[in-house]
KOLRODO-650738 format. One record per residue (C-alpha): residue number from 0; residue in one letter; x, y, z. Coordinates in steps of 0.2 Angstrom, whole numbers, always signed. Layout:
// residues N
> num:residuo:X:Y:Z
> NUM:a:X:Y:Z
...
***
This chain:
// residues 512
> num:residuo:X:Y:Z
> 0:x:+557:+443:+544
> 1:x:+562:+461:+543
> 2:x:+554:+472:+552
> 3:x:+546:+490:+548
> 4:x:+549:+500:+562
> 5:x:+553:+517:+556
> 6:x:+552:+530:+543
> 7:x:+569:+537:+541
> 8:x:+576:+523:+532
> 9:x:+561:+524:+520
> 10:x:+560:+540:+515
> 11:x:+573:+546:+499
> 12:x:+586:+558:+506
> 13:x:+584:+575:+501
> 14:x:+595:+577:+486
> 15:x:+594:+580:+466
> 16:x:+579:+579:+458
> 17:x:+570:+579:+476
> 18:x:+562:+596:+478
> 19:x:+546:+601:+471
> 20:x:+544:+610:+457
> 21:x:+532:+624:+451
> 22:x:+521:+623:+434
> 23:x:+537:+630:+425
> 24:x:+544:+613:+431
> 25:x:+559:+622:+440
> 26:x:+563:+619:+457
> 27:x:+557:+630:+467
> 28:x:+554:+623:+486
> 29:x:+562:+613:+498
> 30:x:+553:+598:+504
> 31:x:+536:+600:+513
> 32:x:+535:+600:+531
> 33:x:+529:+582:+533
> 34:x:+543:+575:+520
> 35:x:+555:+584:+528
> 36:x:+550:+575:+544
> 37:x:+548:+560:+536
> 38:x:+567:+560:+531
> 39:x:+574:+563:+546
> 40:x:+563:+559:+561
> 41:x:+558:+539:+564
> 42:x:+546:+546:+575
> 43:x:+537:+557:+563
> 44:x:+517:+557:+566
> 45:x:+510:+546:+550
> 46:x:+521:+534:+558
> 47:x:+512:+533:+576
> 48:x:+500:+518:+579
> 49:x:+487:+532:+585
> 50:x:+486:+542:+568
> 51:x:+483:+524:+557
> 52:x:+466:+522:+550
> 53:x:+455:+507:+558
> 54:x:+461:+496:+542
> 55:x:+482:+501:+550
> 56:x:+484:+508:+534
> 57:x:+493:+527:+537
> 58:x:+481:+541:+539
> 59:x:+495:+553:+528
> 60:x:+487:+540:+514
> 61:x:+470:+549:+513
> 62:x:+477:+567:+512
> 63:x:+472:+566:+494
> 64:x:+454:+562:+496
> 65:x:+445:+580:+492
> 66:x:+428:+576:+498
> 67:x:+421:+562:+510
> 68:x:+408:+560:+503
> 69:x:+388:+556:+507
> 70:x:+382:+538:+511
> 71:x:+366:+537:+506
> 72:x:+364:+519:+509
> 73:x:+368:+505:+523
> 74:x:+361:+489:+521
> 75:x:+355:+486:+539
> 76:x:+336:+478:+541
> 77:x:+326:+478:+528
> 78:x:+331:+490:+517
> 79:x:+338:+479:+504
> 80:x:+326:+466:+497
> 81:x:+328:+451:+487
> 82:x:+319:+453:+471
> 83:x:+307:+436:+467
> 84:x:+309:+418:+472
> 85:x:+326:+413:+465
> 86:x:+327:+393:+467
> 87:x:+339:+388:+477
> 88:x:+335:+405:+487
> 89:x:+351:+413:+494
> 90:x:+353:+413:+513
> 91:x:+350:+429:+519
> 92:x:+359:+436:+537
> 93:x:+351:+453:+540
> 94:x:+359:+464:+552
> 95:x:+376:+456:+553
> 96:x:+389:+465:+564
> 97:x:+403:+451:+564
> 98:x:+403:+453:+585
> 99:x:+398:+442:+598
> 100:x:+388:+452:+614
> 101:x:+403:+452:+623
> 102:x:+410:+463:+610
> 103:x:+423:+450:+600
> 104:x:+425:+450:+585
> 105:x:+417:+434:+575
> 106:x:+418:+436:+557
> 107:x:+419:+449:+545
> 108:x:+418:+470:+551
> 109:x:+410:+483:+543
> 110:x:+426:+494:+534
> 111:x:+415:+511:+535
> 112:x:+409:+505:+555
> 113:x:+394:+503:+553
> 114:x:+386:+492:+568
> 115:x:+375:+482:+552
> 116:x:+376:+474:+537
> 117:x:+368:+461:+524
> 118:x:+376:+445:+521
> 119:x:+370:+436:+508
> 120:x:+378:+416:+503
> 121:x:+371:+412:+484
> 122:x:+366:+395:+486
> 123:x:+370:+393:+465
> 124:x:+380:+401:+451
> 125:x:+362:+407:+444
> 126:x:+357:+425:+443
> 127:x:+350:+433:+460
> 128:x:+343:+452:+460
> 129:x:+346:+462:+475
> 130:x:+334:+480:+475
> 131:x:+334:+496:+486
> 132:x:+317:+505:+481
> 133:x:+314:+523:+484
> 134:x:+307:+520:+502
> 135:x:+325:+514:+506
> 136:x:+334:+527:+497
> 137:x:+325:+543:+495
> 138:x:+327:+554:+481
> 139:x:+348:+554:+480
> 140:x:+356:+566:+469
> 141:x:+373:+556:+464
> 142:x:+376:+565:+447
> 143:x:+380:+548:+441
> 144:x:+393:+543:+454
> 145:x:+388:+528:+464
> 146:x:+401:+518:+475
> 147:x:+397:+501:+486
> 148:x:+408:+494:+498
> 149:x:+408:+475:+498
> 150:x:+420:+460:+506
> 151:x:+418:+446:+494
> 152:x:+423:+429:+502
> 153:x:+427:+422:+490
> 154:x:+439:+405:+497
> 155:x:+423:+392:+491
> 156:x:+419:+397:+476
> 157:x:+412:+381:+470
> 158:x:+412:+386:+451
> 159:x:+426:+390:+439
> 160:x:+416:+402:+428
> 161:x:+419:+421:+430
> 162:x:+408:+430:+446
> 163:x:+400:+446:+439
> 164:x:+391:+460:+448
> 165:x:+378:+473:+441
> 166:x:+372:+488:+445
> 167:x:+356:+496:+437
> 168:x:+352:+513:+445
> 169:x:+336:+518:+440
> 170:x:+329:+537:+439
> 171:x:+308:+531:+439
> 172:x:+310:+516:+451
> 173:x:+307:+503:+437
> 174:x:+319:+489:+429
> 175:x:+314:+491:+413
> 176:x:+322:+489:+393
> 177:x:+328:+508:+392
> 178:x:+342:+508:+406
> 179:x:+359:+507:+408
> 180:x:+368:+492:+418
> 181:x:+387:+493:+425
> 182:x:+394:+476:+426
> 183:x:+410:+471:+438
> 184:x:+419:+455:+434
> 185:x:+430:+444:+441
> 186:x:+444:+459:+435
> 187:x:+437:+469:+449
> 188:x:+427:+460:+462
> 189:x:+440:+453:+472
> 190:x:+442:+441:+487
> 191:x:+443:+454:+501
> 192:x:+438:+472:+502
> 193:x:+429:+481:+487
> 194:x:+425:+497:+484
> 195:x:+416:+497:+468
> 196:x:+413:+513:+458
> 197:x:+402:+517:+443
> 198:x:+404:+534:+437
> 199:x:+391:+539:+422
> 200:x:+403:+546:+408
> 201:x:+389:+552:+396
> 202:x:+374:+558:+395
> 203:x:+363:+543:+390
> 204:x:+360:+548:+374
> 205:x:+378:+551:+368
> 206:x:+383:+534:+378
> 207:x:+386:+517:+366
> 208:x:+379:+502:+368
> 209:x:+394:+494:+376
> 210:x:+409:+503:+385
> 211:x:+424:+496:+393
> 212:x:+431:+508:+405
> 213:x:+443:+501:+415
> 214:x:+448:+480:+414
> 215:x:+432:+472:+420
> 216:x:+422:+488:+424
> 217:x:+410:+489:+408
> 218:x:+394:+498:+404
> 219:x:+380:+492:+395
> 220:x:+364:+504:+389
> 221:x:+348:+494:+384
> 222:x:+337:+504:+373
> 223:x:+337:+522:+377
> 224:x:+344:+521:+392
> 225:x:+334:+535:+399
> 226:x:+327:+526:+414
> 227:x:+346:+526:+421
> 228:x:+351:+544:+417
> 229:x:+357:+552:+433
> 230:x:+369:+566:+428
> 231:x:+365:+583:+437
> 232:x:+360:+592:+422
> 233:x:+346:+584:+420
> 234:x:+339:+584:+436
> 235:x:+337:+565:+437
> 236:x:+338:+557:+455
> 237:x:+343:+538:+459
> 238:x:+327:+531:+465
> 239:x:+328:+512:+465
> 240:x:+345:+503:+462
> 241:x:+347:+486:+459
> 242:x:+360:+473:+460
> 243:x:+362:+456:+451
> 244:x:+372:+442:+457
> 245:x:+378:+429:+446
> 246:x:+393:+414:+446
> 247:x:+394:+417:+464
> 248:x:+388:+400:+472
> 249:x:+398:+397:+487
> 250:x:+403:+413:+491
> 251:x:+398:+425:+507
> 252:x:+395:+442:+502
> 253:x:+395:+456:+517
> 254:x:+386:+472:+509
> 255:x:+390:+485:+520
> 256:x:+385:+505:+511
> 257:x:+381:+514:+496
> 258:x:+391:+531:+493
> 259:x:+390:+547:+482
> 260:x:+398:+564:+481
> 261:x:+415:+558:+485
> 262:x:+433:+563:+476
> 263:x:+451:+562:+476
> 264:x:+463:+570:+466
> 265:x:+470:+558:+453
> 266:x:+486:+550:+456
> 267:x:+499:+539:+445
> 268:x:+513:+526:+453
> 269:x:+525:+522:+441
> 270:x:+536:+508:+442
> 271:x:+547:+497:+433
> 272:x:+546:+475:+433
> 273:x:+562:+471:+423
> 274:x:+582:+478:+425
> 275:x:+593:+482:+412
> 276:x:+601:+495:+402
> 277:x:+586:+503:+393
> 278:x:+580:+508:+411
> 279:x:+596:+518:+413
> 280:x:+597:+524:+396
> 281:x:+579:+530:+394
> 282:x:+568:+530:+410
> 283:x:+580:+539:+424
> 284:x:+582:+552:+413
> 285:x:+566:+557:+406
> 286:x:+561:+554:+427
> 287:x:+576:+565:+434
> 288:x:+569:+579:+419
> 289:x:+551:+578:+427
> 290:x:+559:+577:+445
> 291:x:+551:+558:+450
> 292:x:+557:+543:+456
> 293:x:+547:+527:+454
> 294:x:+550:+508:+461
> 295:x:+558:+492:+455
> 296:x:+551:+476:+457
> 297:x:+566:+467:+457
> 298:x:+568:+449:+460
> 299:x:+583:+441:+467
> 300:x:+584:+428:+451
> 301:x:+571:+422:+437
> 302:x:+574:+402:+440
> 303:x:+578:+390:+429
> 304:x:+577:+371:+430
> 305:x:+590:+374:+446
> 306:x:+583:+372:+464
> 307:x:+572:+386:+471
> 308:x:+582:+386:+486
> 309:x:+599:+402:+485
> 310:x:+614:+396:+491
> 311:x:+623:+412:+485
> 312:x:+619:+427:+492
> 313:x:+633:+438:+488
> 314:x:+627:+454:+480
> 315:x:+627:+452:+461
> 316:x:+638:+469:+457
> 317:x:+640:+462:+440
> 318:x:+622:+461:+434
> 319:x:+606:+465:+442
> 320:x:+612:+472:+459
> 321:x:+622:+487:+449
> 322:x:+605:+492:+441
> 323:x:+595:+491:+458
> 324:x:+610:+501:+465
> 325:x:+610:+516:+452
> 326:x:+589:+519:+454
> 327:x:+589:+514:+471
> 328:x:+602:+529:+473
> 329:x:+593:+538:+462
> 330:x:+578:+538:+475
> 331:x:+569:+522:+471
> 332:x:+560:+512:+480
> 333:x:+566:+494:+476
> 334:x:+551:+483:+483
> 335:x:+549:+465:+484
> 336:x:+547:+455:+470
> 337:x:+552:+436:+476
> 338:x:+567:+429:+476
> 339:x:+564:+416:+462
> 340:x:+552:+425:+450
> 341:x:+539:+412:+448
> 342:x:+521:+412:+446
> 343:x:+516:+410:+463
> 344:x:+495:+409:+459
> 345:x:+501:+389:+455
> 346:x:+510:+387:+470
> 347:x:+500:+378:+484
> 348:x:+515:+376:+499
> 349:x:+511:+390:+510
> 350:x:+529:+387:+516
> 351:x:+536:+389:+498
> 352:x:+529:+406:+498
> 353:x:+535:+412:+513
> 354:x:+552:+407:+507
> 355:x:+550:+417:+490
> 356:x:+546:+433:+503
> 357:x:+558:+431:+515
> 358:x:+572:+425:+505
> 359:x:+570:+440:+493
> 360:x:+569:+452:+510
> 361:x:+585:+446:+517
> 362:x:+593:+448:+501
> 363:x:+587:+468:+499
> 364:x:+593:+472:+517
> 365:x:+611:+464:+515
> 366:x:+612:+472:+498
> 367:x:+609:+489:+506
> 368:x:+592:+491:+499
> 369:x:+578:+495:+512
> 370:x:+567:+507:+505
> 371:x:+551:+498:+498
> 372:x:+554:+483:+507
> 373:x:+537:+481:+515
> 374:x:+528:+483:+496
> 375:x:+526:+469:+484
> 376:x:+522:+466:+466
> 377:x:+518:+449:+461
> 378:x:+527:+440:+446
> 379:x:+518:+437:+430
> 380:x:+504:+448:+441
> 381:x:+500:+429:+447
> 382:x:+492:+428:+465
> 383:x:+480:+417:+474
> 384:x:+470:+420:+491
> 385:x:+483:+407:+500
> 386:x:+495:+418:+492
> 387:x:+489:+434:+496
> 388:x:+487:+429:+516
> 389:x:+506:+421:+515
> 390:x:+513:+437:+510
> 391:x:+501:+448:+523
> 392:x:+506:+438:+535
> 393:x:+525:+442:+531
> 394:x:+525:+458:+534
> 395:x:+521:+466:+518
> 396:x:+509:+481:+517
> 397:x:+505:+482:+500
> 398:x:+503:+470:+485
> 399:x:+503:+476:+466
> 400:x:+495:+462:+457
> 401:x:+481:+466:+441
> 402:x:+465:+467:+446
> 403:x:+454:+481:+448
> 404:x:+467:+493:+439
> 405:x:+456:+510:+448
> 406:x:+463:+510:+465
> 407:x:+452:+522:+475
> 408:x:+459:+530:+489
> 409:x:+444:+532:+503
> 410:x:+445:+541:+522
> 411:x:+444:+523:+524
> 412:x:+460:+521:+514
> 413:x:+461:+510:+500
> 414:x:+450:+495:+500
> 415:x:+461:+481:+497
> 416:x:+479:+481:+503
> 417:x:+483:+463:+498
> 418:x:+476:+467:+480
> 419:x:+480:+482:+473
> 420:x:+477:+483:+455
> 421:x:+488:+488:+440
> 422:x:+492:+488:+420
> 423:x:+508:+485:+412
> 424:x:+509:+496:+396
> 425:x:+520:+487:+388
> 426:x:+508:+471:+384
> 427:x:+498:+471:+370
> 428:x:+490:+455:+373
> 429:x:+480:+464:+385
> 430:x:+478:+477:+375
> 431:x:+490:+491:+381
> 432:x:+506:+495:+371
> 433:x:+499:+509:+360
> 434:x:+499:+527:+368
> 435:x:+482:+528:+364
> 436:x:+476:+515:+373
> 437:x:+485:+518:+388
> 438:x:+479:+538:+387
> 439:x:+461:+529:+387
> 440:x:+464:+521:+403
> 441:x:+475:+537:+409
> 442:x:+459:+549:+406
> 443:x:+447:+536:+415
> 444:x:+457:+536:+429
> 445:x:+456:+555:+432
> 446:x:+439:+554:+427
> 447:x:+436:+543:+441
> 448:x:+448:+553:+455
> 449:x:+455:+536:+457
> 450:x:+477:+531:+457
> 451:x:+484:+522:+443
> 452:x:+498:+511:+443
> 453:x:+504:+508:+425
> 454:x:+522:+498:+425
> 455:x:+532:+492:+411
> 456:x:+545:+481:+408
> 457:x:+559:+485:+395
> 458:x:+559:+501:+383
> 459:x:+564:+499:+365
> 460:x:+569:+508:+349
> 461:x:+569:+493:+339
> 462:x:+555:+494:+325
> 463:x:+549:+515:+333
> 464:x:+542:+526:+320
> 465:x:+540:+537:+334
> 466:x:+523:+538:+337
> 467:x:+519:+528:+350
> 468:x:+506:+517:+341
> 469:x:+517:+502:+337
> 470:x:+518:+486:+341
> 471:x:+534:+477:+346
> 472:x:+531:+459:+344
> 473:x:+532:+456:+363
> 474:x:+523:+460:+377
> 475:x:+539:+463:+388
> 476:x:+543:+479:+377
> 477:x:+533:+495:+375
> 478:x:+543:+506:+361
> 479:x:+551:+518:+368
> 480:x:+539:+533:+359
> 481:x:+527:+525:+368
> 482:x:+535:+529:+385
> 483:x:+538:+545:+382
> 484:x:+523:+549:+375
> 485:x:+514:+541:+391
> 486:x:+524:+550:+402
> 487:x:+522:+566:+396
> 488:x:+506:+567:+395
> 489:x:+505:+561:+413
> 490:x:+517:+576:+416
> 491:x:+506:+590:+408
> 492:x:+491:+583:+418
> 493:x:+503:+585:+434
> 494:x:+508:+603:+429
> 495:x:+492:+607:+425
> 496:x:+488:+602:+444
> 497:x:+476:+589:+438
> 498:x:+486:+575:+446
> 499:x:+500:+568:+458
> 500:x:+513:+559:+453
> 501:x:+517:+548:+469
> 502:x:+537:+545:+475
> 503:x:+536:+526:+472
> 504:x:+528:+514:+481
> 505:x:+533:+525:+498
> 506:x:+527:+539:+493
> 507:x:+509:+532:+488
> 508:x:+505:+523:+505
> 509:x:+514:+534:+517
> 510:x:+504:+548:+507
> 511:x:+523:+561:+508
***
């Protein structure tokens, strides 16, 4: 396994297209004082053991985060109540820490470090309703922001039917017909660490019935909706909130706080999933113009029928290796992407995907290619909780897969490094491709302070009226309108200083 042990062979030499650039989008400064550091110093402080979060995630990763926030809500005692006799009744653990009294760790630890939290084991896939009444809560002023932190264990899941959770805040301290209810699938409620936001868009009585805001995160307004109206011009509190459990029999589910008032500035991670000429032709230039770099999820092969096992591994300087080395040199990041480019969600030989890590690593640091090495994005976005653990457990930091497409940034870092979610604007199928769809999803995600990473694939001319709204037939090819279109828009939001636009994969966790 190669190991991580330094930031200078990380960090993109300082060089064209590197400085920052002012609103005019010249360049107008040298590199800050921490990227500055960061590229010449494998010592430099966001490195350090003693300046990591409590998660060992880097502390440089929270300088986005504008406001902490207010927890409002812990779920220790009895402040959390299971509303009526469900049959079979859930087991219930009050108080859990996840240490013995000798101070070890036993099981699960609060992420905010709190010394309690909830557990609660459904004991069937039917619906169980969680409350926290006003007595609990007190009168909170959230201006319809609302965030949870959960770990869902979801390794014994005992049914195959989609797990949703829903939250129904209420603003009298009744659950009643004119209310509004946010509903989290199995899109974002994932095994591991979740930090769930809601954030009211509308004021009630402009919101519709349905809305989809990100891929599994949906809101649902029954009747007026009025009961759930929490936005600061009205001067509604939250006074009762109420959580429904359904399709989750099997499963352990820590609840550890409820959050409000927090915020980070909006970020975007760009990166490419497939190489070829397009990428030279239309991405590097449009990203040199706007002074980015991205990353490349580049595998070592896309197998065939052959055996999964490389004999070969001299450097490819014909094909895929010449295209890794002109945006590698251009300041990507070329991160792991397996050496065998299969869908590893069907793969049940821990040892097998080992091998698709560790063979692709070997193949990157002979090759010359070491920064991004210790980020991941899965092939065909296909994981699994044995995959996931795998792949932690090979070193690698960070894992792009497709769930939960808003990745909040907290001072507790993000919630979920082995499942960080993402969309890939070129597939239609899941109903990107269009620029206006993927500005939708762009506007929800600074409307939620959260970072987006949108990927593609290849970029076409090939059937482009030029206005970014059609469809090419194949879910591997966003017109090449389209791109432009999306990144240009991203890029006013940047020079207005509405959002970041990250330096690949590094530049996102190592927060330079």
């Amino acid at each position: 396994m190669v190991e991580i042990t330094n930031a200078e062979a990380y960090m993109p030499a300082p060089g064209p297209g590197r400085a920052s650039r002012s609103p005019a989008g010249g360049p107008t400064t040298q590199l800050s004082t921490r990227q500055s550091l960061l590229s010449a110093s494998p010592a430099s402080v966001p490195y350090s053991p003693v300046n990591q979060l409590t998660s060992g995630q880097p502390l440089a990763m929270t300088d986005n985060v504008i406001s902490a926030g207010y927890m409002f809500s812990d779920f220790g005692g009895s402040r959390c109540l299971v509303n009526g006799t469900p049959s079979p009744a859930p087991i219930i653990t009050r108080d859990y820490s996840g240490m013995d009294a000798e101070g070890n760790a036993t099981g699960i630890l609060s992420r905010t470090g709190l010394p309690a939290m909830m557990l609660v084991e459904p004991a069937s896939d039917a619906t169980i309703q969680l409350v926290l009444y006003n007595d609990a809560l007190g009168d909170v002023a959230t201006d319809g922001l609302i965030g949870l932190w959960l770990y869902a264990d979801l390794s014994a899941k005992t049914s195959s039917v989609q797990h949703s959770l829903g939250i129904t805040p209420s603003n009298n301290g009744d659950y009643n017909d004119d209310s509004y209810a946010v509903y989290f699938n199995a899109n974002q409620v994932r095994h591991g660490w979740n930090f769930l936001v809601l954030k009211q868009k509308h004021l009630v009585g402009n919101m519709p019935a349905v809305e989809a805001i990100f891929p599994g995160l949906s809101f649902t307004k029954y009747g007026t909706g009025a009961g759930s109206e929490l936005l600061d011009t009205t001067g509604n509190f939250l006074k009762t909130l109420f959580i429904d459990l359904e399709n989750f029999a099997g499963c352990k589910l820590y609840f550890d706080s409820l959050w409000t008032g927090f915020s980070s500035k909006p970020q975007f991670c760009l990166g490419v999933d497939q190489l070829s000429s397009d990428g030279i032709d239309y991405v590097l230039p449009v990203f040199e113009e706007y002074g980015w770099v991205g990353y490349v999820a580049a595998p070592r092969r896309v197998v065939g029928n052959e055996s999964k096992i490389i004999r070969d591994w001299t450097p490819d300087a014909a094909g895929d290796y010449a295209f890794c080395r002109t945006y590698y040199d251009a300041g990507w990041d070329i991160i792991n992407h397996t050496a065998n480019h299969y869908n590893l969600a069907t793969e049940t030989n821990p040892a097998a995907i080992r091998y698709e890590i560790e063979a692709a690593k070997s193949w990157y640091a002979q090759s010359g290619f070491v920064r991004g090495q210790e980020f991941y994005a899965s092939p065909q976005s296909g994981t699994s909780i044995l995959a996931e653990k795998v792949i932690t457990n090979c070193g690698i930091k960070l894992q792009r897969h497709s769930l939960h497409s808003n990745v909040h940034i907290t001072p507790f870092g993000i919630d979920n490094p082995a499942s960080v979610g993402s969309i890939d604007i070129g597939n239609h199928g899941a109903g990107w491709q269009k620029f206006s769809a993927i500005k939708t999803w762009i506007d929800n995600i600074v409307l939620y302070g959260a970072t987006g990473f949108p990927f593609w694939h290849t970029v076409t001319t090939l059937g482009d009226s030029g206005s970014g709204e059609d469809l090419t037939g194949d879910d591997l090819r966003i017109t090449k309108s389209a791109f432009e279109k999306t990144m240009a828009y991203i890029r006013q939001l940047e020079l207005a200083g509405t959002v970041n636009v990250t330096r690949g994969m590094t530049g996102f966790y190592y927060g330079a």
